[in-house]
C-alpha positions as a Markdown table, in Angstrom:
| # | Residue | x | y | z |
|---|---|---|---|---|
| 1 | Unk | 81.1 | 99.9 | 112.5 |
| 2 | Unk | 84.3 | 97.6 | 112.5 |
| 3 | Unk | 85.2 | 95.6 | 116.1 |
| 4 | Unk | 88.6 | 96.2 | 116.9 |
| 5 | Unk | 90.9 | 93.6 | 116.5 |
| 6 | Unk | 92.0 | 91.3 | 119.6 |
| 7 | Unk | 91.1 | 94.3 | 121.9 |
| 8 | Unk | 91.0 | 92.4 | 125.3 |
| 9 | Unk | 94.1 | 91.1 | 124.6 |
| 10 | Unk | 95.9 | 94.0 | 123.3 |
| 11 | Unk | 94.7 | 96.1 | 126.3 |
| 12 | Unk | 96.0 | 93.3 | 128.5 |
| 13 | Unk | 99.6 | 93.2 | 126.9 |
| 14 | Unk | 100.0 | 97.4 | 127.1 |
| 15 | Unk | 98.5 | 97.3 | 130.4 |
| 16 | Unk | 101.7 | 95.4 | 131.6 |
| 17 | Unk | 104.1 | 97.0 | 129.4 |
| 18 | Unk | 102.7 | 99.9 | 131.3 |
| 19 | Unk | 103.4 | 98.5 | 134.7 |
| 20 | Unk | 106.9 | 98.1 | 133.2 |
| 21 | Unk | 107.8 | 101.1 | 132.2 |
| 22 | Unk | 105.9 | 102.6 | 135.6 |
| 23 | Unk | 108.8 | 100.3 | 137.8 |
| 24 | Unk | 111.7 | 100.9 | 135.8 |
| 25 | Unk | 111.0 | 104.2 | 134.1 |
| 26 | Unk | 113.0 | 105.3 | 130.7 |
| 27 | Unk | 117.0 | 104.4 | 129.7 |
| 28 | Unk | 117.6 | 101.0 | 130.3 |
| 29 | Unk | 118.4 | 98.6 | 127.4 |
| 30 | Unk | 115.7 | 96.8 | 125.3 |
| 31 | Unk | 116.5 | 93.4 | 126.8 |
| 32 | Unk | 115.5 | 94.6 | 130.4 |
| 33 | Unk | 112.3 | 95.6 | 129.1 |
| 34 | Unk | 112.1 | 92.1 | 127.2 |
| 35 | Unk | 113.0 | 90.4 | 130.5 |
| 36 | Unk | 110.6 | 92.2 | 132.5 |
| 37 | Unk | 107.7 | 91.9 | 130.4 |
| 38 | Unk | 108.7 | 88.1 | 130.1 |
| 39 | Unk | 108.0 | 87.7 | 133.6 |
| 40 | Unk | 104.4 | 89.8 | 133.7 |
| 41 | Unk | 103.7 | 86.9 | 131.3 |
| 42 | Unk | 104.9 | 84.3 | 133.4 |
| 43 | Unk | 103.0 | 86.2 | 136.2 |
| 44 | Unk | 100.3 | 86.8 | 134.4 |
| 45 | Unk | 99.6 | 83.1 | 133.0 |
| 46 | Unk | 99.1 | 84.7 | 129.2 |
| 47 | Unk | 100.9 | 82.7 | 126.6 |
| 48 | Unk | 103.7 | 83.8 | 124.9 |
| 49 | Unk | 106.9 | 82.8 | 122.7 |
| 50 | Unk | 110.1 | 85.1 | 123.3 |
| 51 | Unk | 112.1 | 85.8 | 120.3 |
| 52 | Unk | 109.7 | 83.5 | 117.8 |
| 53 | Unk | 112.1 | 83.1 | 114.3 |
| 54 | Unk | 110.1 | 83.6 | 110.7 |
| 55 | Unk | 111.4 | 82.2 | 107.6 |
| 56 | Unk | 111.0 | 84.8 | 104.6 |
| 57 | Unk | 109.9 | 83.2 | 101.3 |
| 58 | Unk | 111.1 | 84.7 | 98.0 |
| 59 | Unk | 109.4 | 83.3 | 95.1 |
| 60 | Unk | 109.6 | 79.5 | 96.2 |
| 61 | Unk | 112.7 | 79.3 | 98.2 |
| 62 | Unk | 113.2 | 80.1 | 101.5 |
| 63 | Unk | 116.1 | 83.2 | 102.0 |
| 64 | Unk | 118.9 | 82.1 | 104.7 |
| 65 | Unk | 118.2 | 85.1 | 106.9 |
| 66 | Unk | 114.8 | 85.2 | 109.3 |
| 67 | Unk | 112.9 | 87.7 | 111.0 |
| 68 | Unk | 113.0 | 87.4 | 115.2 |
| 69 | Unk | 109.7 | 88.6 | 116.6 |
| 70 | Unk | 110.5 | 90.1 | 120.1 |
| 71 | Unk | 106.9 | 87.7 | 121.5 |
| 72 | Unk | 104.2 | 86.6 | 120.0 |
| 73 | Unk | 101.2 | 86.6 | 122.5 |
| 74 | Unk | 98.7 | 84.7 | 122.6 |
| 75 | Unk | 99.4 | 83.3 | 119.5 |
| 76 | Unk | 97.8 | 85.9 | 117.5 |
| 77 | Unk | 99.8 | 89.1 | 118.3 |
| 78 | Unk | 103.1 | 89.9 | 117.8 |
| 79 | Unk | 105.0 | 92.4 | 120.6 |
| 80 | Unk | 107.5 | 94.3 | 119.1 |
| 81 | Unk | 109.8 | 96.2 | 121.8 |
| 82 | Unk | 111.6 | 98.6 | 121.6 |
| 83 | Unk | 113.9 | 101.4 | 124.0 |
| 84 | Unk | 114.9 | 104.2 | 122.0 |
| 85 | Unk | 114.6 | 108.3 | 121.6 |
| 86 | Unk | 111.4 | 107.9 | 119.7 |
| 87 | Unk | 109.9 | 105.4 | 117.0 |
| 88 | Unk | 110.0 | 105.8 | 113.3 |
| 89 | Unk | 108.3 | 104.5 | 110.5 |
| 90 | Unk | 110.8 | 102.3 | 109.8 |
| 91 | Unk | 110.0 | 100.2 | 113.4 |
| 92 | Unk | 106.2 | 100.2 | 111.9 |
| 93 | Unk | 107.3 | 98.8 | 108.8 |
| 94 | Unk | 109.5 | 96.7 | 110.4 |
| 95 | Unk | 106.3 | 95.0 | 112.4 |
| 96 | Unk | 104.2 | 95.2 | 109.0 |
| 97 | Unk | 107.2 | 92.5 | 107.8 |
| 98 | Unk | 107.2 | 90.4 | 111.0 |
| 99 | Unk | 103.0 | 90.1 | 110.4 |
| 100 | Unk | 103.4 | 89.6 | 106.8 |
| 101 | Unk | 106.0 | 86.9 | 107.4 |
| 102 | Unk | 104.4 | 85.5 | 110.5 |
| 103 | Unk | 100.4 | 85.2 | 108.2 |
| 104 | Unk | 99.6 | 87.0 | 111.6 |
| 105 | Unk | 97.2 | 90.3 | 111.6 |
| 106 | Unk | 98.1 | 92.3 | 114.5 |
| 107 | Unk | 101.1 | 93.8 | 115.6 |
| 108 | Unk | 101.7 | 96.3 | 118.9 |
| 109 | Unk | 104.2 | 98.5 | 118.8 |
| 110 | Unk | 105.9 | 100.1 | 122.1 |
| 111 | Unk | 108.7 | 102.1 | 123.2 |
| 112 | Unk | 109.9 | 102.2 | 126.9 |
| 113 | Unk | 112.5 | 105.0 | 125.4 |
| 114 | Unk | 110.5 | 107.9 | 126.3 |
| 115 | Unk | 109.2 | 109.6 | 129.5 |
| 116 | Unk | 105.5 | 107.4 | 129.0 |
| 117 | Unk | 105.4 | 104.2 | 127.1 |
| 118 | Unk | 104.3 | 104.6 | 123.7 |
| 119 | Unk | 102.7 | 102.2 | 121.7 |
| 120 | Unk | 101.0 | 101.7 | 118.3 |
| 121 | Unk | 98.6 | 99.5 | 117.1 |
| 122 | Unk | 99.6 | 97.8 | 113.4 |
| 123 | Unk | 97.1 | 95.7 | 111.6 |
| 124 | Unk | 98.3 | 94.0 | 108.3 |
């Protein structure tokens, strides 16, 4: 039987995008959410880097366009917010390219969009 990966932490960082989404509910933009769960870090004294950029290697140059990570927690996890209708696969693919260009493992998903927060975990 596996462990799962980072699990304190991860329950940590949904537990206060939960007590986000419990204060300010569905429909506001994705930077209030951002700005919100920036200061539940802050609050919090859990480490974090807002909007972290990733350089994307092809071949062996380095493309002139970067990925922007919404946090990285903890060093080890990467947040990916987001406020919209519902998530796609295209936003878990999206965070599978943020850990693949990051060399980080896990990646949690969440949407304040909907009437509960959702959120997925996404291991490279």
């Amino acid at each position: 039987m596996s462990s799962i990966l980072f699990k304190e932490e991860a329950f940590e960082i949904i537990g206060l995008c939960m007590e986000v989404h419990s204060h300010l509910g569905k429909g506001h933009n994705e930077i209030v959410y951002k700005d919100a769960l920036q200061y539940e870090f802050f609050k919090n004294n859990i480490p974090f880097v807002r909007e972290q950029k990733f350089e994307i290697i092809y071949k062996d140059v380095i493309l002139p366009h970067h990925y922007f990570a919404d946090f990285i927690v903890h060093d080890y996890i990467i947040l990916e917010v987001k406020a919209i209708e519902t998530l796609h696969k295209s936003h878990i693919k999206q965070t599978l390219n943020y850990l693949a260009a990051s060399r980080l493992n896990l990646g949690l998903l969440v949407n304040f969009g909907e009437d509960s927060l959702i959120h997925k975990r996404v291991i490279l």
